[in-house]
C-alpha positions in Angstrom: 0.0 0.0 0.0 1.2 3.3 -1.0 2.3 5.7 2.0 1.4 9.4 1.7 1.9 12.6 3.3 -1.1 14.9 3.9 -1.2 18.2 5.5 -4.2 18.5 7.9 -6.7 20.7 6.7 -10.3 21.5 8.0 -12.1 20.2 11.2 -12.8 16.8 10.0 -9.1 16.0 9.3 -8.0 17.4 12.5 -10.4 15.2 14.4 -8.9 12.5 12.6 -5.3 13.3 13.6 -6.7 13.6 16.9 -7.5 10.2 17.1 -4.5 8.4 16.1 -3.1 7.9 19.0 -6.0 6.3 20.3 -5.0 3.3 17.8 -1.7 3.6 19.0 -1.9 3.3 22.6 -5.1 1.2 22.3 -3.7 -1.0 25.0 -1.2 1.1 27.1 -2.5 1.5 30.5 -0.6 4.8 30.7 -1.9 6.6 27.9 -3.6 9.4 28.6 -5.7 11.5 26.2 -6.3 15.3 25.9 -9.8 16.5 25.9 -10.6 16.9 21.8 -11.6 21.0 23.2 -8.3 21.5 24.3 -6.6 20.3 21.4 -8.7 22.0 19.1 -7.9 25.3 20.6 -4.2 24.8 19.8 -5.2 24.6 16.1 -7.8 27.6 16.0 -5.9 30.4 14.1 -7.5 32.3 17.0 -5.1 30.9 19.1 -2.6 34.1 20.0 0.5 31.7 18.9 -0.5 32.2 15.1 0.2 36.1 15.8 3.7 35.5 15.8 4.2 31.8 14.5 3.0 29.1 11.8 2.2 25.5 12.3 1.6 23.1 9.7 0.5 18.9 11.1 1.3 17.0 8.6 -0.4 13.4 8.5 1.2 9.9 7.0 -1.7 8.2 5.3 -1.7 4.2 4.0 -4.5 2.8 2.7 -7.0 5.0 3.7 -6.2 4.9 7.6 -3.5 7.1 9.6 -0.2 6.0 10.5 1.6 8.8 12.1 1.7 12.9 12.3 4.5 15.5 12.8 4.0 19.2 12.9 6.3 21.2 11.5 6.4 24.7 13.8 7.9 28.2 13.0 7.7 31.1 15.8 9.5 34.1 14.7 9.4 35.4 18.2 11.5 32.5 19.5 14.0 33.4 16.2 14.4 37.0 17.1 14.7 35.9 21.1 17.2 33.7 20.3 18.9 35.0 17.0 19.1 31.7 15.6 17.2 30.4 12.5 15.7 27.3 14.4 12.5 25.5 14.1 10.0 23.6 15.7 8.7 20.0 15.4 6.0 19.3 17.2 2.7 16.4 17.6 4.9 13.7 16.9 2.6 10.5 16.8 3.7 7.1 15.0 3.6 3.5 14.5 6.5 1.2 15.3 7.7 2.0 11.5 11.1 3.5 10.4 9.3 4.4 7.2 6.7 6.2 8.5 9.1 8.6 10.7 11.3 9.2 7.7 8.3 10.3 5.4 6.6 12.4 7.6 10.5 14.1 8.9 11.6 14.5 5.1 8.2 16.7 4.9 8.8 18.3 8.4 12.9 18.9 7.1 11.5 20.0 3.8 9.2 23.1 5.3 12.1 24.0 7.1 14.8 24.3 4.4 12.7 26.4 2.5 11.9 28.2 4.9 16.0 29.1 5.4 15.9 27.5 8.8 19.4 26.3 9.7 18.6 23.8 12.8 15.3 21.7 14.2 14.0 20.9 17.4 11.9 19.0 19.3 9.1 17.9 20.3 7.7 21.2 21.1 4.1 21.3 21.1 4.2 24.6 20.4 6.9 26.0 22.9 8.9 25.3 26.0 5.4 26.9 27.6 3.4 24.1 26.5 3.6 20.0 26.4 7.7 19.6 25.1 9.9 16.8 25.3 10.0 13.2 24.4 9.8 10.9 27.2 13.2 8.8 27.2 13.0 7.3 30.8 9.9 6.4 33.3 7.5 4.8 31.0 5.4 2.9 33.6 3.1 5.5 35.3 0.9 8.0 34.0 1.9 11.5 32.6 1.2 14.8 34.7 -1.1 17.2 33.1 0.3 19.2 30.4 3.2 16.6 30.2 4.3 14.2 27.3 4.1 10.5 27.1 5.3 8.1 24.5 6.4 4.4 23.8 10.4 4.0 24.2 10.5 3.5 20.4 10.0 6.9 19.9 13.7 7.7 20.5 15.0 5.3 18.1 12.9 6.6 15.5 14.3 10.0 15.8 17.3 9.0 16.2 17.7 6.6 13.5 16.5 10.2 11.3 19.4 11.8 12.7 18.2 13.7 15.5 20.7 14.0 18.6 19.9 15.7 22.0 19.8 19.2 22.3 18.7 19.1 26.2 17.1 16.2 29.1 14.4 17.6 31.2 13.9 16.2 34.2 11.0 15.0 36.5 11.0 14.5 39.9 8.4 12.9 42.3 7.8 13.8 46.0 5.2 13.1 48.9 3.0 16.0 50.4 3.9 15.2 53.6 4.7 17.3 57.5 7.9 16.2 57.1 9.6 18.5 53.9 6.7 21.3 55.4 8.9 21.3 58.5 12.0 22.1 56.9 10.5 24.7 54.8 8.7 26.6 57.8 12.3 27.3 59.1 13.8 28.5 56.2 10.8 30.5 55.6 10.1 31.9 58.8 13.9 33.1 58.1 13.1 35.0 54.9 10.2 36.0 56.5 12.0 38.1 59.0 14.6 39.3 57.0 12.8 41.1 54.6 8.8 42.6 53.8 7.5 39.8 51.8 4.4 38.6 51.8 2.4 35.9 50.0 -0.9 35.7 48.7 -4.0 33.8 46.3 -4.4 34.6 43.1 -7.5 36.8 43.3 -9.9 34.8 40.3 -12.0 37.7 40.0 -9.5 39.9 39.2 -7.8 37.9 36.7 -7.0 40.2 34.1 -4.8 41.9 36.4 -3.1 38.8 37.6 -2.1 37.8 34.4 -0.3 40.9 34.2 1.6 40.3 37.3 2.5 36.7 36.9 3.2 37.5 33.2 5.8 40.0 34.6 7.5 37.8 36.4 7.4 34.7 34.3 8.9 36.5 31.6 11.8 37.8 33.6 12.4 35.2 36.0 12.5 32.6 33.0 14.1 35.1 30.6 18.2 32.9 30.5 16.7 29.7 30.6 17.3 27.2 27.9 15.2 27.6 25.0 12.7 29.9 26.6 10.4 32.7 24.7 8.4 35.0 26.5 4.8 34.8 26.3 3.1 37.9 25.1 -0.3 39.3 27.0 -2.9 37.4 24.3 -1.0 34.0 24.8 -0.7 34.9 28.6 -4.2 35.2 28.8 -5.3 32.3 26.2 -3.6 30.0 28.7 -5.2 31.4 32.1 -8.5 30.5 29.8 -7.5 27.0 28.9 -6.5 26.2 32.5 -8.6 28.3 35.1 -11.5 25.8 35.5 -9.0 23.5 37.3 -6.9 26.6 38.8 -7.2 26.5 42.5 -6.6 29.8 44.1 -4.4 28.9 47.2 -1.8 26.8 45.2 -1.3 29.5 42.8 1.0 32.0 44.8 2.0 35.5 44.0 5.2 36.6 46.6 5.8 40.4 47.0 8.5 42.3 47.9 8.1 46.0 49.5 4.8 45.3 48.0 6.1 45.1 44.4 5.8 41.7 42.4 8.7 39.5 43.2 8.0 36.0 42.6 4.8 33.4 41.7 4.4 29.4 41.9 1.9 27.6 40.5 0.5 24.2 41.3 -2.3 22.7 39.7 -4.1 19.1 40.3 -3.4 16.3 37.9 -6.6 16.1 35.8 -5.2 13.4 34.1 -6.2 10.9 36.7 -9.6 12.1 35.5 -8.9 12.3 31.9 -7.8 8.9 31.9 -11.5 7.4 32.5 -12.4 9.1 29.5 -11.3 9.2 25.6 -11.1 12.7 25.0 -14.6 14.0 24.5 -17.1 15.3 26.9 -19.9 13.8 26.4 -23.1 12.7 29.1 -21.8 9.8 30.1 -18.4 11.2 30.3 -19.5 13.7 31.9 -20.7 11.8 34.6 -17.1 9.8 35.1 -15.6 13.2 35.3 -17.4 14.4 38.3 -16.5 10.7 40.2 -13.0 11.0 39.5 -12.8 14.2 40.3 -13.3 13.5 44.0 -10.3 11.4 43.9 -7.6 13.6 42.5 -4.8 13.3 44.6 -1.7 14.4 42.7 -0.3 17.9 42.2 2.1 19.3 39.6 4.6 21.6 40.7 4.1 23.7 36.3 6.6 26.4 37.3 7.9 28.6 39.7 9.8 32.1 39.1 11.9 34.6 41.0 12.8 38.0 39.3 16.9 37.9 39.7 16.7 41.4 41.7 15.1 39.2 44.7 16.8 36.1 44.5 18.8 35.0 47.4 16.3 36.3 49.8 14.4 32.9 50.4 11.0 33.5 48.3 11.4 30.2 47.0 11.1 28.4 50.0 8.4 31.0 50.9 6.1 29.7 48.2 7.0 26.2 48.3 6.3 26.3 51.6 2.9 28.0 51.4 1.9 26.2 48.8 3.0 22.7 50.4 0.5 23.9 53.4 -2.4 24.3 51.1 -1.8 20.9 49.3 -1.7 19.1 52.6 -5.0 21.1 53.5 -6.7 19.7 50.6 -5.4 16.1 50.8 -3.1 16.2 47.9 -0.5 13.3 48.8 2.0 13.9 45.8 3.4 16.2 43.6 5.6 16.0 40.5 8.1 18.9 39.6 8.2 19.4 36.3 10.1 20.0 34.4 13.8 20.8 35.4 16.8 21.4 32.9 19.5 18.6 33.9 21.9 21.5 33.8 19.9 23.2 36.8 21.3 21.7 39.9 20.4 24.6 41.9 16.4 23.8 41.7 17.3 19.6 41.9 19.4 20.2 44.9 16.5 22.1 46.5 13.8 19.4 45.2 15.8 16.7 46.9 15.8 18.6 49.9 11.7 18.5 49.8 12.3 14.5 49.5 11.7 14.7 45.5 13.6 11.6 43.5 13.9 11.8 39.6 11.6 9.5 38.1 11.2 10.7 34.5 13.6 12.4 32.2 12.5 14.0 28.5 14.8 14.1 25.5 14.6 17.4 23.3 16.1 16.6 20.1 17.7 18.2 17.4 19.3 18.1 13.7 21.1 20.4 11.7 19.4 21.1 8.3 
């Protein structure tokens, strides 16, 4: 049967692409599929990514049914960041089939030469501010929200194109326990007294202005940070859209300083021991499974957590992590995952090892030259 290469085009063919990896991980027990809303949105050319970026999925086709995708991803404001002429592949679905994998990367490649790109990487679904990474190590549990998971073959498929590793991001595991709390309340109640800092909610009625703070400070804090791009005010608030009906208020932290913005942290529950239960769509019946898992979410994810350099040193990280650690006891959370953390950071591992976390996953980004 002849292989081809189709470029997705239309809601009915992005439905379709959004369904292969059901075929795929038909029997993984660790699979774990977006909701078909969420994945949509990326797509919409409403979303505020297209403002500054292009994204083109490209399908392989045989014999009428679908064999693997690849998107091939361009953000100009990650170009003029960085002042490199790199690209983006992203969505990177396939069967166990060299074949496949070089079709749909010769297309990718293809975009991207004429495009006068000099270098690829990825998977970045669309950014290192969304779902990046290939999952290298850890394959027997399920993925946190918002974080990748693939068979181990993956690898050797990119590999066997060419691709190398650009950069391993790590994720580490710990318990929600009195224990790491203790050791945080004295490093706190140090910072605490040393300077005029003060920690509070996220106000949800008042989220327009919220964005702008945490926006402030994400973009600075995270500003040196390996393969970052600053999110602009639309994308900012596209996000806060996507993920404020699971946002709770008391494990997303805001940390002042003199009463100016100094720092945030954000923790949100892992949906996807809800999503699991379900196959990506909403409906009644799904509906109903959604509201009985729901009551037994017991996992956290640690997304990110930023300090603006001019108040580093002064303890606001173990301020929030302690704060927020508090509130996730209060509500019965018994886990959380940090994720992710560059390999090269052994400043923030040193600190998660100190709150009893153990590195459990690691995710490849990958590169070629073109």
């Amino acid at each position: 049967m002849t292989l081809r290469i189709e470029k997705v085009e239309g809601k009915r063919a992005l439905l379709e692409a959004f369904h292969l990896p059901h075929s795929l991980y038909k029997n993984d027990p660790y699979y774990v599929s977006p909701l078909w809303s969420d994945f949509k949105l990326l797509f919409d050319p409403k979303n505020p990514f297209y403002l500054h970026a292009r994204a083109d999925l490209f399908v392989a086709r045989e014999g009428g049914r679908l064999v693997g995708s690849a998107a091939y991803i361009q953000d100009e404001n990650f170009i003029r960041f960085h002042g490199e002429k790199t690209a983006h592949f992203g969505f990177f679905e396939c069967a166990n089939r060299p074949d496949v994998a070089a079709a749909l990367f010769d297309r990718v490649e293809e975009e991207g030469r004429k495009a006068g790109m000099d270098r690829i990487i990825g998977p970045l679904n669309y950014s290192t501010n969304e779902s990046c990474g290939l999952l290298v190590e850890g394959f027997d549990s399920i993925p946190y929200m918002m974080m990748p998971y693939n068979p181990p073959y993956y690898a050797e498929l990119l590999e066997g194109r060419g691709y190398g590793k650009a950069k391993d991001l790590f994720a580490f595991i710990a318990p929600v326990n009195d224990a790491w709390i203790a050791r945080l309340e004295r490093i706190s109640r140090e910072a605490y007294a040393k300077g005029n800092i003060t920690v509070r909610p996220v106000n949800l009625k008042h989220l327009a202005d919220e964005l702008k703070i945490v926006s402030s400070i994400y973009n600075s804090a995270w500003e040196k940070n390996w393969g970052f791009v600053p999110m602009t005010d639309p994308e900012m608030e596209f996000m806060a859209k996507r993920l404020k009906p699971v946002i709770i208020p008391d494990l997303l932290l805001i940390a002042f300083v003199d009463g100016n913005p100094a720092a945030f942290i954000m923790n949100l529950p892992n949906v996807n021991q809800v999503l699991k239960h379900i196959k990506g769509h909403l409906n009644p019946w799904a509906l109903a499974k959604v509201l009985y898992h729901s009551r037994k979410v017991d996992m956290l994810r640690l997304l990110t957590m930023g300090v603006k350099a001019e108040y580093r040193k002064m303890g606001l990280d173990a301020c929030l992590y302690y704060e927020g650690a508090k509130a996730g006891l209060r509500r019965k959370f018994k886990e959380v995952e940090f994720s992710w953390i560059l390999e090269d950071n052994l400043i923030m591992q040193k600190a998660v090892r100190v709150m009893g976390g153990r590195k459990y996953k690691t995710y490849r980004v990958f590169q070629k030259s073109l």
